[in-house]
mmCIF file of the N, C-alpha and C atoms, coordinates in Angstrom:
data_MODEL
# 
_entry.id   MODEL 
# 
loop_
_atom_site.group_PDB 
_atom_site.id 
_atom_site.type_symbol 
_atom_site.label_atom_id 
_atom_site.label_alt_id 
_atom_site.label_comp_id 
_atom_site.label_asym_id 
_atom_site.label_entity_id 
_atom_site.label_seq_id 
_atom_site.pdbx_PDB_ins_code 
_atom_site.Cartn_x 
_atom_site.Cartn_y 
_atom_site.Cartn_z 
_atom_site.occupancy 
_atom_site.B_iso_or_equiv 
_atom_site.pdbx_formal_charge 
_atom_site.auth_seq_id 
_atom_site.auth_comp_id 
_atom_site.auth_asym_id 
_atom_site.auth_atom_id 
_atom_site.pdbx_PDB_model_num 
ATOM 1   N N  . UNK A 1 1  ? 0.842   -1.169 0.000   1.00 0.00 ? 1  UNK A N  1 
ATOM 2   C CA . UNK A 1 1  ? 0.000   0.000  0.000   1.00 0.00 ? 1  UNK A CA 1 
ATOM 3   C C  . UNK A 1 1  ? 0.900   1.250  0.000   1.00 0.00 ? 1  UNK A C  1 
ATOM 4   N N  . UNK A 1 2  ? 0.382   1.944  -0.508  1.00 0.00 ? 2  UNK A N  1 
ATOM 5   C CA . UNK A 1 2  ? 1.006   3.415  -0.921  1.00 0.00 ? 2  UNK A CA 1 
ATOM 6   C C  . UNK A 1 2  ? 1.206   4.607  0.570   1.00 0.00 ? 2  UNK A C  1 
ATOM 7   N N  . UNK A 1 3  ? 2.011   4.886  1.147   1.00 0.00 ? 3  UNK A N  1 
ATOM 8   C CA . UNK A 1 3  ? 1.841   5.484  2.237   1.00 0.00 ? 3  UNK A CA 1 
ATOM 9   C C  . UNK A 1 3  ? 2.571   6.780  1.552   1.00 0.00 ? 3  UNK A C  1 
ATOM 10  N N  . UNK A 1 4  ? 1.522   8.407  2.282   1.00 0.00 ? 4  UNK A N  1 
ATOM 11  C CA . UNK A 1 4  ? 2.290   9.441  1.448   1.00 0.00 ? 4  UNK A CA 1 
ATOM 12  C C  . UNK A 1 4  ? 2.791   9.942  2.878   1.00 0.00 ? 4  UNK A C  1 
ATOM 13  N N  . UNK A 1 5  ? 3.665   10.822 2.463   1.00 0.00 ? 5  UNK A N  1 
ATOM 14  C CA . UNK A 1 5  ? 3.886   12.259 3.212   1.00 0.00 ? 5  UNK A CA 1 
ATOM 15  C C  . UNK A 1 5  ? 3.035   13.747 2.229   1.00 0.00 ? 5  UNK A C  1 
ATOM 16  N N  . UNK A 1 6  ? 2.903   14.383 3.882   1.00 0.00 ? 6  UNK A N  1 
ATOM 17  C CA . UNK A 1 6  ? 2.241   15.961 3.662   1.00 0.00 ? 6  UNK A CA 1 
ATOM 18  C C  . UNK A 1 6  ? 3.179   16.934 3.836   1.00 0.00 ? 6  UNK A C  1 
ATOM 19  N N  . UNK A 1 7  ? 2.886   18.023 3.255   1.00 0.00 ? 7  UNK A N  1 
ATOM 20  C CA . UNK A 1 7  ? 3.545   19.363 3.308   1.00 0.00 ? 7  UNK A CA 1 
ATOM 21  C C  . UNK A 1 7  ? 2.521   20.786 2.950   1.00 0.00 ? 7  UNK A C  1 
ATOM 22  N N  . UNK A 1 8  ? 2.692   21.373 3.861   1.00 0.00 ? 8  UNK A N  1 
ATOM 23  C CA . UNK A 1 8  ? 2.008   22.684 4.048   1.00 0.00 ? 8  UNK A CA 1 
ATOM 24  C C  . UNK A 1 8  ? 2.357   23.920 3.819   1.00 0.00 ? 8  UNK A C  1 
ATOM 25  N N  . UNK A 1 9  ? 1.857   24.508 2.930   1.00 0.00 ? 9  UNK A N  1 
ATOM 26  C CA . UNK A 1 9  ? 3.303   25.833 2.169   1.00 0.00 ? 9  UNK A CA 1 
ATOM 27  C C  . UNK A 1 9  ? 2.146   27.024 2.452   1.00 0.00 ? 9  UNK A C  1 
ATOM 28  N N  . UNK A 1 10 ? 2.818   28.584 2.775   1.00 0.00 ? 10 UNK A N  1 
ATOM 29  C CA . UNK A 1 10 ? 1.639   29.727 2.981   1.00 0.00 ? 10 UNK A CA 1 
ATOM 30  C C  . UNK A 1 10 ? 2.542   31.044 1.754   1.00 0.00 ? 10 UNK A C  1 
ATOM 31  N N  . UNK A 1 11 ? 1.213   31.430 1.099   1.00 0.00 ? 11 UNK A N  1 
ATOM 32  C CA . UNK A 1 11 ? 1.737   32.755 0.513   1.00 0.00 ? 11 UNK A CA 1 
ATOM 33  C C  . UNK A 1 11 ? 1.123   33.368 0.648   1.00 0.00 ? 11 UNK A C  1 
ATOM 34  N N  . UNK A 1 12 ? 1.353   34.913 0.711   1.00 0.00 ? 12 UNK A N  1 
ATOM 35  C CA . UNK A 1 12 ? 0.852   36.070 1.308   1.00 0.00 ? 12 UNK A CA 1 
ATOM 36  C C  . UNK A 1 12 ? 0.617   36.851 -0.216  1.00 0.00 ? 12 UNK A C  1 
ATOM 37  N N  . UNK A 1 13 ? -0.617  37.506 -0.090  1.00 0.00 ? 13 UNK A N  1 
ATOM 38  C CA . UNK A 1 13 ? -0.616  38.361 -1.452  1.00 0.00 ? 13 UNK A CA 1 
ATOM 39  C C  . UNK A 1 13 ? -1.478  39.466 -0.358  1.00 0.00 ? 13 UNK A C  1 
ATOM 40  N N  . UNK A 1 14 ? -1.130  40.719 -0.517  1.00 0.00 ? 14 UNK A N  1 
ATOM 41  C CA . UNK A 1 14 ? -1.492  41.649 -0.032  1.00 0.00 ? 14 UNK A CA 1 
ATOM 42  C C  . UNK A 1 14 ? -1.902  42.970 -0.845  1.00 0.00 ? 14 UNK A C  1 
ATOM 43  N N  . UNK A 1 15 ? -3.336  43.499 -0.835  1.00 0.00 ? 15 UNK A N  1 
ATOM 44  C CA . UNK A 1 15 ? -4.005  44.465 -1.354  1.00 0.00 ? 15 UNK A CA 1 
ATOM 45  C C  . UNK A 1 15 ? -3.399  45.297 -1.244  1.00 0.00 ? 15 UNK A C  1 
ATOM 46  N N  . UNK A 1 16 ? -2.419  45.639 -0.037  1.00 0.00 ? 16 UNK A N  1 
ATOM 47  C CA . UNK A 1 16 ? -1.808  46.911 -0.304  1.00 0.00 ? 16 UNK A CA 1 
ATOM 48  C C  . UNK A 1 16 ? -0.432  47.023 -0.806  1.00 0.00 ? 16 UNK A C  1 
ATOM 49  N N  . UNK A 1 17 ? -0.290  45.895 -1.175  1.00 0.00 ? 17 UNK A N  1 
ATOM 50  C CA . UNK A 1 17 ? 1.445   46.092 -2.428  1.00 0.00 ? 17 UNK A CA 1 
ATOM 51  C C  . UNK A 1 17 ? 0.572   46.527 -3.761  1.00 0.00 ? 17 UNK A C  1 
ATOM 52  N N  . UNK A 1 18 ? 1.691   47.317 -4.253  1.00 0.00 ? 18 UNK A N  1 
ATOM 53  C CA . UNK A 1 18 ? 1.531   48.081 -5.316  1.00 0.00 ? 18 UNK A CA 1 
ATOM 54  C C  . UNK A 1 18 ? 1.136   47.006 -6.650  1.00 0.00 ? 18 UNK A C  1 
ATOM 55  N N  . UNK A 1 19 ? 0.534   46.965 -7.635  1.00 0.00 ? 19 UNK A N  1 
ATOM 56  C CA . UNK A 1 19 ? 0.260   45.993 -8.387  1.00 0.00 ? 19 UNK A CA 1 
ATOM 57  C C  . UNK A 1 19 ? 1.424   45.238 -9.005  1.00 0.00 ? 19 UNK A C  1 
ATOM 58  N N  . UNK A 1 20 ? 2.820   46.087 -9.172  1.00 0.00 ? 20 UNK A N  1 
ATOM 59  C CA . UNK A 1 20 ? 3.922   45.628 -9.600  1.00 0.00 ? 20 UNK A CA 1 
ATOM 60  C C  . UNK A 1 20 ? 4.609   44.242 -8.883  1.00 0.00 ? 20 UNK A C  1 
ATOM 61  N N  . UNK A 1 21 ? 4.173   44.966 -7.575  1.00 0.00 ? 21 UNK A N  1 
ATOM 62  C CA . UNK A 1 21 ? 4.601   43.759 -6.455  1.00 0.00 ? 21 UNK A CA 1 
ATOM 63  C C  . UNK A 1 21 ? 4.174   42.599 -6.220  1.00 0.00 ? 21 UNK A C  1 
ATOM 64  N N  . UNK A 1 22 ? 2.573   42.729 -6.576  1.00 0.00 ? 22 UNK A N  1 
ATOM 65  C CA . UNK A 1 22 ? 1.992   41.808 -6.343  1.00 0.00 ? 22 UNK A CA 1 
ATOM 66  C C  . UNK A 1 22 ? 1.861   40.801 -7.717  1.00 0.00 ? 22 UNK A C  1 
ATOM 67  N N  . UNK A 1 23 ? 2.802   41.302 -9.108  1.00 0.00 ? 23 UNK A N  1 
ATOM 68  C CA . UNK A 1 23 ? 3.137   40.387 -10.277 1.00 0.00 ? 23 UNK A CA 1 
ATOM 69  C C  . UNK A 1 23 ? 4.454   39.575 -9.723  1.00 0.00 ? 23 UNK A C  1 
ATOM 70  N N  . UNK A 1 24 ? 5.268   40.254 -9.143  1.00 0.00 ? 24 UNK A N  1 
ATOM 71  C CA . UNK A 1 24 ? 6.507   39.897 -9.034  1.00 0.00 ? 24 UNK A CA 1 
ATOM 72  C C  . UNK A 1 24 ? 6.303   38.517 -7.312  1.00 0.00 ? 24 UNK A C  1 
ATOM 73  N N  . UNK A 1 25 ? 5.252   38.757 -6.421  1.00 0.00 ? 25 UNK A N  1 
ATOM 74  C CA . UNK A 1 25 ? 5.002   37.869 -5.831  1.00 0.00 ? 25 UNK A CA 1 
ATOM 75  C C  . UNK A 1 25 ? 4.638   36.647 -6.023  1.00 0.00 ? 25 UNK A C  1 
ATOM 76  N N  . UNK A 1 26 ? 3.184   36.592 -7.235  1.00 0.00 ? 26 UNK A N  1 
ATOM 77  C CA . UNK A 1 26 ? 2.763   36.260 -7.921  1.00 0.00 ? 26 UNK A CA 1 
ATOM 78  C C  . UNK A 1 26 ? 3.926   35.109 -9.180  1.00 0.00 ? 26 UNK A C  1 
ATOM 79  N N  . UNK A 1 27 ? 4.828   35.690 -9.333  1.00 0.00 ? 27 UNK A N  1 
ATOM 80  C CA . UNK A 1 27 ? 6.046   34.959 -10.099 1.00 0.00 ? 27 UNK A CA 1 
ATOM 81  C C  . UNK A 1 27 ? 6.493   34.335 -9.696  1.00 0.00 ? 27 UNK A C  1 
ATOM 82  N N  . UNK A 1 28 ? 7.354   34.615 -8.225  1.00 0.00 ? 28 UNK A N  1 
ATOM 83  C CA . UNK A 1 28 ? 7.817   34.108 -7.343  1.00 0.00 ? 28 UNK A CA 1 
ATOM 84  C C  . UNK A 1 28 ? 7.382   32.460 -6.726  1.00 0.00 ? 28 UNK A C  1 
ATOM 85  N N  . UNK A 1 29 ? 6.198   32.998 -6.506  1.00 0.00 ? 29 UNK A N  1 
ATOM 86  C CA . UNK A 1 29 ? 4.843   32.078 -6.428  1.00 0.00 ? 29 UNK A CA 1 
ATOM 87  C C  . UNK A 1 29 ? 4.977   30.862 -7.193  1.00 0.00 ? 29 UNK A C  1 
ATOM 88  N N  . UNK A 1 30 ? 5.220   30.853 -8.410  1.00 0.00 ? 30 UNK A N  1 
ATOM 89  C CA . UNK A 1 30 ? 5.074   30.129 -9.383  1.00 0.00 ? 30 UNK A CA 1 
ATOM 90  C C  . UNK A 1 30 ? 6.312   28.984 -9.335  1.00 0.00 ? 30 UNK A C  1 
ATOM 91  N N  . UNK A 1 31 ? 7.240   30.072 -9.034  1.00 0.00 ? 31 UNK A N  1 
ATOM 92  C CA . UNK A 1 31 ? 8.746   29.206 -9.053  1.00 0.00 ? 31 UNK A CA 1 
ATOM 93  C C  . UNK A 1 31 ? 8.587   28.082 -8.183  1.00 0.00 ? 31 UNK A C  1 
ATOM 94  N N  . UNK A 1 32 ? 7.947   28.855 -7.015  1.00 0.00 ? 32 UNK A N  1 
ATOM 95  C CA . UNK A 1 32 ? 8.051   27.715 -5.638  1.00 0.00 ? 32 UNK A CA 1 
ATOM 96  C C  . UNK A 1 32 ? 7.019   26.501 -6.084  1.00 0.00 ? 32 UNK A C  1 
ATOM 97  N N  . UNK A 1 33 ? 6.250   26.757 -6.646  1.00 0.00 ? 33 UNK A N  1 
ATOM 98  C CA . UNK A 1 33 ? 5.174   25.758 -7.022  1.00 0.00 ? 33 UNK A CA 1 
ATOM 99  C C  . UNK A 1 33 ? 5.956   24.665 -7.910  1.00 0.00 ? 33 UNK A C  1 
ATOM 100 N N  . UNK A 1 34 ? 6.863   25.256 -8.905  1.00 0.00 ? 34 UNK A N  1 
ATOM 101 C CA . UNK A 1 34 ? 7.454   24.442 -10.156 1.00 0.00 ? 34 UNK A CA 1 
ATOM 102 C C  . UNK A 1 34 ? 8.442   24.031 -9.332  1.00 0.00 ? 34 UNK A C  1 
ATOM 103 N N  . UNK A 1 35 ? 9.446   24.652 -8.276  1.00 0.00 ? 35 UNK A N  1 
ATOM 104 C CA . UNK A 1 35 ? 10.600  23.939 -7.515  1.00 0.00 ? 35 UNK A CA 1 
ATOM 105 C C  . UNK A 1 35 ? 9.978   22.650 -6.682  1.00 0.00 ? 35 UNK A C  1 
ATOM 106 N N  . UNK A 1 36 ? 8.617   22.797 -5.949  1.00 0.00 ? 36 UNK A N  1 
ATOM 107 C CA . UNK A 1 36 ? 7.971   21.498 -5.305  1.00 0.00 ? 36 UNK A CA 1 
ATOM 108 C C  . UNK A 1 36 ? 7.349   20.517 -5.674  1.00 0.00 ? 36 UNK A C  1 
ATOM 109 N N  . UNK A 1 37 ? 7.053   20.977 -7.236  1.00 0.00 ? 37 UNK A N  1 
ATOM 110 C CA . UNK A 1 37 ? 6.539   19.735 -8.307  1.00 0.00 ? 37 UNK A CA 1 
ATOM 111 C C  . UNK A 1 37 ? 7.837   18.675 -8.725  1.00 0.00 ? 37 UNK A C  1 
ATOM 112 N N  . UNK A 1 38 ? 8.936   19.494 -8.695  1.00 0.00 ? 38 UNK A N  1 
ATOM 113 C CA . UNK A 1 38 ? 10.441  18.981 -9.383  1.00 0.00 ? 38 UNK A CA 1 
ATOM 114 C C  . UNK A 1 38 ? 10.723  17.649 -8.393  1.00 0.00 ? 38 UNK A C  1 
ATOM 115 N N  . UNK A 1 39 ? 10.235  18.078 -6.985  1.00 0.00 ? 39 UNK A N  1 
ATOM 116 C CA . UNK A 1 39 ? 10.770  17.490 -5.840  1.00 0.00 ? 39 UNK A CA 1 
ATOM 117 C C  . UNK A 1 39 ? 9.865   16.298 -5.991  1.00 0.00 ? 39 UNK A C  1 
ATOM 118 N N  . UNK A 1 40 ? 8.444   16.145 -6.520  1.00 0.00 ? 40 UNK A N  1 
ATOM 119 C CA . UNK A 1 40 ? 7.678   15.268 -5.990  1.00 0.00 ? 40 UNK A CA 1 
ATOM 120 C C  . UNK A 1 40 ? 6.582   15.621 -5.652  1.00 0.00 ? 40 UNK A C  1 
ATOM 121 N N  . UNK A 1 41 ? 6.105   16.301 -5.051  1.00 0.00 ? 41 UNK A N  1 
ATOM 122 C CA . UNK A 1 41 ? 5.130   17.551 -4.306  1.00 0.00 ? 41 UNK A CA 1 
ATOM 123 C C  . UNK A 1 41 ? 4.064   17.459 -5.459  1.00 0.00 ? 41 UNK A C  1 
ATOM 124 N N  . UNK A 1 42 ? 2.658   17.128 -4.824  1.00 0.00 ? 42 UNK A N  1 
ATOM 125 C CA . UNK A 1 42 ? 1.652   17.258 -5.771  1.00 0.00 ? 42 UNK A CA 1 
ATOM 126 C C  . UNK A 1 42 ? 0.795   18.114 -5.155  1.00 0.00 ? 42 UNK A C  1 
ATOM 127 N N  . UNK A 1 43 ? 0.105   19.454 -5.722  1.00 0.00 ? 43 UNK A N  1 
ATOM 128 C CA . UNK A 1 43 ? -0.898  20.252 -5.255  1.00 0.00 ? 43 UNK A CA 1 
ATOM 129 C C  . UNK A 1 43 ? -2.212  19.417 -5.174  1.00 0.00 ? 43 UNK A C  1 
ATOM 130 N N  . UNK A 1 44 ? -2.967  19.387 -4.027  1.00 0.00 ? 44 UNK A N  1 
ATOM 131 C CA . UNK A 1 44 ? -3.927  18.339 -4.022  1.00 0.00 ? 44 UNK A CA 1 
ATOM 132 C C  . UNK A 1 44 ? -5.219  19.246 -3.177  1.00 0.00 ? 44 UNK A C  1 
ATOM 133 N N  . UNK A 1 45 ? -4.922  20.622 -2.740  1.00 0.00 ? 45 UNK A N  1 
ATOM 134 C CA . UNK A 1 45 ? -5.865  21.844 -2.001  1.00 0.00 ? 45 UNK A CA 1 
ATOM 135 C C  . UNK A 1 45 ? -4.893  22.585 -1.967  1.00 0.00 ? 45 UNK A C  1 
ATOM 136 N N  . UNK A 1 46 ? -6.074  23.750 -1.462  1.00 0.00 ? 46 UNK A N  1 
ATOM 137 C CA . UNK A 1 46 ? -5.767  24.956 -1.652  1.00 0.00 ? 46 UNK A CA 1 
ATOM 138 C C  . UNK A 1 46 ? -6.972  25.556 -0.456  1.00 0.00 ? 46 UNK A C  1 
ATOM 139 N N  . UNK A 1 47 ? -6.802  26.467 0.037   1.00 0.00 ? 47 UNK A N  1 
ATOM 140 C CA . UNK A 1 47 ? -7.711  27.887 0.689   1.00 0.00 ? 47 UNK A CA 1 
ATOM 141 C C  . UNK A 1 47 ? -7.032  29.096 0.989   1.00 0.00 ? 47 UNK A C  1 
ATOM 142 N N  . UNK A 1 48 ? -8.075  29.655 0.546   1.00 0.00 ? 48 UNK A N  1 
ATOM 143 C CA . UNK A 1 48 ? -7.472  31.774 0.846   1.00 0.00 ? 48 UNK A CA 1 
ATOM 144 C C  . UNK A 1 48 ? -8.223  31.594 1.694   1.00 0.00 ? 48 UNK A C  1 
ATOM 145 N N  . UNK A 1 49 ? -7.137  32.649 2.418   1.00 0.00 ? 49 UNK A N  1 
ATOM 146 C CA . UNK A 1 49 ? -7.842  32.744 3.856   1.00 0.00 ? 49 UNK A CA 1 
ATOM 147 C C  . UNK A 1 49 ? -7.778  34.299 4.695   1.00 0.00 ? 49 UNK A C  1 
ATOM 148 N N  . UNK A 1 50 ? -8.683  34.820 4.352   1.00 0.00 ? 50 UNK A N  1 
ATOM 149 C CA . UNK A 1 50 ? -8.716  36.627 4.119   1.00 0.00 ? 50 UNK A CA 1 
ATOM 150 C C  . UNK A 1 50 ? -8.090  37.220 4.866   1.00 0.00 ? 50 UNK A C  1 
ATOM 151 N N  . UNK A 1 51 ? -6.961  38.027 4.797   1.00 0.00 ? 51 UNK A N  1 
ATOM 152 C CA . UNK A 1 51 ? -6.098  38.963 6.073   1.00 0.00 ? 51 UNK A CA 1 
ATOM 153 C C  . UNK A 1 51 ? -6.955  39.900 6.184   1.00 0.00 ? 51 UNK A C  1 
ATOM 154 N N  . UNK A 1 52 ? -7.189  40.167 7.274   1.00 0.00 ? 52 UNK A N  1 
ATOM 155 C CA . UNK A 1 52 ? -8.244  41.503 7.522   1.00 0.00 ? 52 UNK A CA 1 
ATOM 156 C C  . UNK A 1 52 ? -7.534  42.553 8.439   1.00 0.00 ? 52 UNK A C  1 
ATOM 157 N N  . UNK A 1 53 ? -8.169  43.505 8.547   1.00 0.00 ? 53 UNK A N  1 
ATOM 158 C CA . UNK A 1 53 ? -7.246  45.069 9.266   1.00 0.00 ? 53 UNK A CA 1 
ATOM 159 C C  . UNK A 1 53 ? -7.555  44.380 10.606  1.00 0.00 ? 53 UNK A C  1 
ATOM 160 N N  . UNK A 1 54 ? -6.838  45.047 11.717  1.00 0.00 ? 54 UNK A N  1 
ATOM 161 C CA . UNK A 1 54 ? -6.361  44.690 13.094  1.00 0.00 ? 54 UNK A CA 1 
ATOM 162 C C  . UNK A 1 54 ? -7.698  45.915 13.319  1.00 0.00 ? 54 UNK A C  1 
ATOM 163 N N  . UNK A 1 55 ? -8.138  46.567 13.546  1.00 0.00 ? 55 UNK A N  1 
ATOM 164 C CA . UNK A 1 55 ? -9.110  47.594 13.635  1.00 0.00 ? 55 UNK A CA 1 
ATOM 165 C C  . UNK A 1 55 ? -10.230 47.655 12.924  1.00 0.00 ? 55 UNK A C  1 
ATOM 166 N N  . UNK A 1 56 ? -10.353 47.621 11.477  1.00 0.00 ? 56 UNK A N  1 
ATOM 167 C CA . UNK A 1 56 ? -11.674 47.564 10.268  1.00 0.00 ? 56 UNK A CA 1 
ATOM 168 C C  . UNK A 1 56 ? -11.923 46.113 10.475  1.00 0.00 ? 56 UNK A C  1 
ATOM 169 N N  . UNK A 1 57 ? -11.387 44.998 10.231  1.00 0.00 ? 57 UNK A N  1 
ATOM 170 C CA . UNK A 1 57 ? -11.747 43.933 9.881   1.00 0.00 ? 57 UNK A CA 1 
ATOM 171 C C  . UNK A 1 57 ? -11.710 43.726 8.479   1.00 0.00 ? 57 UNK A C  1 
ATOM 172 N N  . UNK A 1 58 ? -11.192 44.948 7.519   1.00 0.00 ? 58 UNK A N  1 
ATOM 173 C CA . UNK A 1 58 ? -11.603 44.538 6.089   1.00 0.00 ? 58 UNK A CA 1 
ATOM 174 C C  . UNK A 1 58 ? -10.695 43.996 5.569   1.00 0.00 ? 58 UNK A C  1 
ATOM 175 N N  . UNK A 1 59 ? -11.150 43.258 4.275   1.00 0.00 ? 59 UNK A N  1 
ATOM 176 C CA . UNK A 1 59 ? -9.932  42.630 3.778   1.00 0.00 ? 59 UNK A CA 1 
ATOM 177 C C  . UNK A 1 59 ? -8.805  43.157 3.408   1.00 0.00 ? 59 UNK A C  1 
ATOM 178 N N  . UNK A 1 60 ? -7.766  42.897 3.564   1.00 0.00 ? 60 UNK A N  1 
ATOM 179 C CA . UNK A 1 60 ? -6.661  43.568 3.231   1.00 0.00 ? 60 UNK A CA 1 
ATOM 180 C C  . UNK A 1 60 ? -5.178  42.520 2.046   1.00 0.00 ? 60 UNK A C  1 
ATOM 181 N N  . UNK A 1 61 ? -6.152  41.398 1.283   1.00 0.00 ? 61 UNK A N  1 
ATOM 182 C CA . UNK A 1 61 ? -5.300  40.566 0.895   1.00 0.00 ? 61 UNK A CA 1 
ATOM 183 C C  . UNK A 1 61 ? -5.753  39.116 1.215   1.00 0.00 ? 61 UNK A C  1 
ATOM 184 N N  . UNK A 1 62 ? -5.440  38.275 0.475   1.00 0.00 ? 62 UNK A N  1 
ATOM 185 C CA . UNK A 1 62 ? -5.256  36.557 1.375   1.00 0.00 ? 62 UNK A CA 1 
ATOM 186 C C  . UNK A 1 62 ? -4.059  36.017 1.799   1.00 0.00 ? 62 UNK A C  1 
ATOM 187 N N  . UNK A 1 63 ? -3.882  35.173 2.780   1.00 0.00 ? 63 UNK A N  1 
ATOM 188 C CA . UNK A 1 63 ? -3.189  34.116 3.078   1.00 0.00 ? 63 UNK A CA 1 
ATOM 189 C C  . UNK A 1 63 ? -3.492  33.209 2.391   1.00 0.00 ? 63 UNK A C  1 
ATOM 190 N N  . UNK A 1 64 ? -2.979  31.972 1.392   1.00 0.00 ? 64 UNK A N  1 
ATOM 191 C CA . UNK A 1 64 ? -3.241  31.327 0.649   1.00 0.00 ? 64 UNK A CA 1 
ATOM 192 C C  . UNK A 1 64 ? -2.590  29.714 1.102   1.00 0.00 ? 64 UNK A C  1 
ATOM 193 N N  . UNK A 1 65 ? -3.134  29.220 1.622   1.00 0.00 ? 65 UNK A N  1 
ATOM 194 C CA . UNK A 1 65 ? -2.700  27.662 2.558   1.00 0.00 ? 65 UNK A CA 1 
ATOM 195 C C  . UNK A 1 65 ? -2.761  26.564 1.174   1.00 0.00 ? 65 UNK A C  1 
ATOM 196 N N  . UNK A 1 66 ? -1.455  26.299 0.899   1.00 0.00 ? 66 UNK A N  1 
ATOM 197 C CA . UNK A 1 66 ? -1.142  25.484 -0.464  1.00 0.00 ? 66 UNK A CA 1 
ATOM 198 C C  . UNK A 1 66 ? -1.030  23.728 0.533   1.00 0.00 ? 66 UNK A C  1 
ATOM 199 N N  . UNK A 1 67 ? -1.948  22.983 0.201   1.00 0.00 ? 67 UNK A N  1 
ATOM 200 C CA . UNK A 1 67 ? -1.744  21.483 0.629   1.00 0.00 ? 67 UNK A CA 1 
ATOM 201 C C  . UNK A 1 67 ? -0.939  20.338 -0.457  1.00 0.00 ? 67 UNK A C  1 
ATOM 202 N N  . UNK A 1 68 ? -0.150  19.993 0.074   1.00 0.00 ? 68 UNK A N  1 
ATOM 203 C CA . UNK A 1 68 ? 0.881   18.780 -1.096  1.00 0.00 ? 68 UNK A CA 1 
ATOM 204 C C  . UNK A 1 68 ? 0.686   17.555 -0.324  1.00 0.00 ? 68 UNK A C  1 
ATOM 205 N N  . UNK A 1 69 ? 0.752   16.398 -1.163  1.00 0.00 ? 69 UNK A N  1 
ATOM 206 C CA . UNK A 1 69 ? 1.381   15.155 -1.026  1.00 0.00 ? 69 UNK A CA 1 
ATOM 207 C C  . UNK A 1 69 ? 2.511   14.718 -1.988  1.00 0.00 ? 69 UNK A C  1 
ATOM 208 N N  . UNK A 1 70 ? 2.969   13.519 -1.334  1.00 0.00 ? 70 UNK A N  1 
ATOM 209 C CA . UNK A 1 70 ? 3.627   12.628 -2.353  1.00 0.00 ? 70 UNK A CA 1 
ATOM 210 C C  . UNK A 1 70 ? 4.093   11.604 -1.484  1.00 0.00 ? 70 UNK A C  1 
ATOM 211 N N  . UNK A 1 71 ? 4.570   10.422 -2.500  1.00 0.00 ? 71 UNK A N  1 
ATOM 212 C CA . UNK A 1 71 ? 4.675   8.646  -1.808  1.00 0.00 ? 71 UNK A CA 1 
ATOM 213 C C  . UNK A 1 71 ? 5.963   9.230  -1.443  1.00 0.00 ? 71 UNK A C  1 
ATOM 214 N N  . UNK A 1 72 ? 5.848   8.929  0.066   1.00 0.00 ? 72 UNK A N  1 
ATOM 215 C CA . UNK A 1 72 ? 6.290   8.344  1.415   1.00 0.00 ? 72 UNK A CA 1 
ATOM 216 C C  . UNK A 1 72 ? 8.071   7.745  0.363   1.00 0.00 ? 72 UNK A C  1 
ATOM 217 N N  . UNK A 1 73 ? 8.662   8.052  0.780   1.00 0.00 ? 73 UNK A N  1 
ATOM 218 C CA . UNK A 1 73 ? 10.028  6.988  0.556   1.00 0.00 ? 73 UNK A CA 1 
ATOM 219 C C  . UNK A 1 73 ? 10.255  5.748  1.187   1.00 0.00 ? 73 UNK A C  1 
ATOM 220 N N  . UNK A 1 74 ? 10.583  4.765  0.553   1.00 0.00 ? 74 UNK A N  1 
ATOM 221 C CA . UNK A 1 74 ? 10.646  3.441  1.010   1.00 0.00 ? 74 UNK A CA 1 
ATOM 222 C C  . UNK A 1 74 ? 11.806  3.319  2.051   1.00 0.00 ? 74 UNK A C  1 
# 
């Protein structure tokens, strides 16, 4: 039987970086995704999870909770 391991990765995208920033996060983003696929790492979930103001409550961006597996090493 197939036994996996988990891994739990967080990225931050924030409403108040300038839009430039938030391409270049966004890129960044991508790398790490393609560096943990290389490894084995399969995206299998996902949830945003809304940063809100310490005072308003409004959104200010997501936290983005990336879920992976992959088979366990023998």
């Amino acid at each position: 039987m197939v036994q996996w391991e988990y891994k739990v990765a967080q990225q931050n995208i924030s409403d108040r970086w300038s839009a430039k920033r938030q391409v270049e996060e966004v890129i960044a983003f991508n790398e790490v995704l393609n560096s943990l696929g290389k490894d084995g790492w399969e995206l299998v979930s996902y949830e945003a999870v809304p940063l809100t103001g310490t005072f308003t409550n409004n959104v200010k961006g997501y936290a983005y909770l990336l879920f992976f597996k992959r088979p366990k090493a023998a």
